[in-house]
C-alpha positions as CSV (number, residue, x, y, z in Angstrom):
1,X,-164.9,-137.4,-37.2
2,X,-166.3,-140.6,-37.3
3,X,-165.8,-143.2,-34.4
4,X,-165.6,-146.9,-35.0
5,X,-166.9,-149.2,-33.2
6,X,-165.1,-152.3,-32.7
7,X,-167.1,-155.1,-33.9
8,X,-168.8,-157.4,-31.3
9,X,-167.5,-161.2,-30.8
10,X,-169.9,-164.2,-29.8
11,X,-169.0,-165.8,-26.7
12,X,-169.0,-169.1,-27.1
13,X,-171.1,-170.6,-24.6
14,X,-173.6,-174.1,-23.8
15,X,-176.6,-174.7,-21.5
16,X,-176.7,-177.9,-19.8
17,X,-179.0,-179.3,-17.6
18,X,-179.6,-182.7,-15.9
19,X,-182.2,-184.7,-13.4
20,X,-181.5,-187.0,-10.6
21,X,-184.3,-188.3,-9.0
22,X,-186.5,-185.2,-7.9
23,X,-182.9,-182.5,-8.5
24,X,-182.8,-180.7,-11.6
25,X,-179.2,-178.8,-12.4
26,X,-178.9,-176.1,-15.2
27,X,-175.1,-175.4,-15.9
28,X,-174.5,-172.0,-17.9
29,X,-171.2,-172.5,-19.2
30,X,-168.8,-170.1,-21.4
31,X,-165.4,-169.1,-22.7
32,X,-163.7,-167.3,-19.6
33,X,-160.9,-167.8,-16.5
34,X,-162.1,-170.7,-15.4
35,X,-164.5,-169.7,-12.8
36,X,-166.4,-172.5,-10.7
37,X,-169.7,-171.3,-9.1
38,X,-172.0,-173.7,-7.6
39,X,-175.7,-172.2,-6.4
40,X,-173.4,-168.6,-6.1
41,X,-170.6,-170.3,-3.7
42,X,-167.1,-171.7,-5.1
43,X,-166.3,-175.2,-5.1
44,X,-164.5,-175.0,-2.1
45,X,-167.5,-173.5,-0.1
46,X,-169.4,-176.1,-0.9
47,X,-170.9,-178.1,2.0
48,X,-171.1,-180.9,3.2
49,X,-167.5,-181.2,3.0
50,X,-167.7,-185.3,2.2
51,X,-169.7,-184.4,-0.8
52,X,-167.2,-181.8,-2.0
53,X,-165.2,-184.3,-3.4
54,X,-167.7,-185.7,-6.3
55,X,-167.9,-182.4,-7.5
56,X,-164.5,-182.1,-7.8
57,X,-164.2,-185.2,-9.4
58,X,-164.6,-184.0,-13.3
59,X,-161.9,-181.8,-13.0
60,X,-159.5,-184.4,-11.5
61,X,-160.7,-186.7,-14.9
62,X,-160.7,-184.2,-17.0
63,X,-157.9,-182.5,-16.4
64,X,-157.4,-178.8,-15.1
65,X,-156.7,-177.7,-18.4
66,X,-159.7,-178.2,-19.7
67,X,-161.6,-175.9,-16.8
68,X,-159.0,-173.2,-17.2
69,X,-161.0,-171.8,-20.0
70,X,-164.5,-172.5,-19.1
71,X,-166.5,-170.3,-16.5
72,X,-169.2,-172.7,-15.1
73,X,-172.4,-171.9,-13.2
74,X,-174.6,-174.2,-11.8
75,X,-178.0,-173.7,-10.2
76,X,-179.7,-176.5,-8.5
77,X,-183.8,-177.2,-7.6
78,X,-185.2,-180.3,-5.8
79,X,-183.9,-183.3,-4.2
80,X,-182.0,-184.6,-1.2
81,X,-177.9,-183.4,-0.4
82,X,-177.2,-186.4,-2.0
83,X,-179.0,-186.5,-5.8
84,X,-178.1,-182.4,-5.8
85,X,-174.5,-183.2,-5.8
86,X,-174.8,-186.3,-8.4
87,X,-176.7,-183.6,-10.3
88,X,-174.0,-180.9,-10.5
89,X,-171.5,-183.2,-11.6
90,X,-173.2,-184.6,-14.1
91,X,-173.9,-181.0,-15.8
92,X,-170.4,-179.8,-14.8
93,X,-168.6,-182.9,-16.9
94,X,-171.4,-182.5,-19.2
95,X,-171.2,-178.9,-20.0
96,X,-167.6,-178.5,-20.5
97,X,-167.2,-181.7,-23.0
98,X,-169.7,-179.7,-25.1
99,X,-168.0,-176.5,-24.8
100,X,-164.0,-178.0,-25.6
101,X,-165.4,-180.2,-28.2
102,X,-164.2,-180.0,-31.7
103,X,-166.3,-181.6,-33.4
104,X,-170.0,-179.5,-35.3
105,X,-173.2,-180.9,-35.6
106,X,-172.7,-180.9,-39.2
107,X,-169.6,-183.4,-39.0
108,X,-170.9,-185.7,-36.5
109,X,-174.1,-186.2,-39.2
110,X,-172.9,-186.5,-42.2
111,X,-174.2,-189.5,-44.3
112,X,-171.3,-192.5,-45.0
113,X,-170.2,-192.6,-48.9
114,X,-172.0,-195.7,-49.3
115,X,-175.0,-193.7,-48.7
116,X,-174.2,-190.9,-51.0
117,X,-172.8,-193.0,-54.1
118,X,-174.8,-195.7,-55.8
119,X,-174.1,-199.4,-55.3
120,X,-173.2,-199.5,-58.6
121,X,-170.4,-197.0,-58.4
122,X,-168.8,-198.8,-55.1
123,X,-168.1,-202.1,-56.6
């Protein structure tokens, strides 16, 4: 009897990372619930409190939709309160625009048709 072994599927995932002053954020972010996790605490635990709110600010933007899919974690080195928190956002918004996006590298690159035909041939 032979067992089969169902095949394995890639997890779609991105690595972000951002600078803000002396900061430096690295978001790991991948298909999932829609977990947030910021230096291992949720977004709620976060302090200080008045800070909180930037973070929570590209999900307000962006939509909740678009974090219901997207497990994010974000680990943070350097700087002040102040540039860590700038930092996190800007990975956080960063990281799941890449992940949602539709668009592959190969379609954003692609040449225009007046650089693939001759002149000749467009007039």
């Amino acid at each position: 009897m032979t067992s089969t072994k169902p095949p394995k599927v890639a997890i779609k995932s991105v690595q972000v990372f951002g600078r803000k002053k002396n900061a430096t954020a690295v978001a790991y972010c991948k298909e999932g619930k829609g977990n947030l996790r910021v230096d291992g605490r949720t977004l709620e635990n976060i302090e200080p409190k008045l800070l909180q709110y930037k973070l929570q600010e590209p999900i307000l933007l962006l939509g909740k939709d678009k974090f219901s899919g997207v497990d994010i974690r974000v680990r943070v080195n350097g700087g002040g309160h102040v540039a860590q928190i700038y930092v996190k956002f800007q990975v956080k918004k960063g990281g799941v625009i890449k992940i949602t996006s539709k668009h592959t590298r190969n379609f954003l690159y692609t040449p225009p048709v007046s650089r693939v035909a001759p002149i000749w041939f467009l007039s």
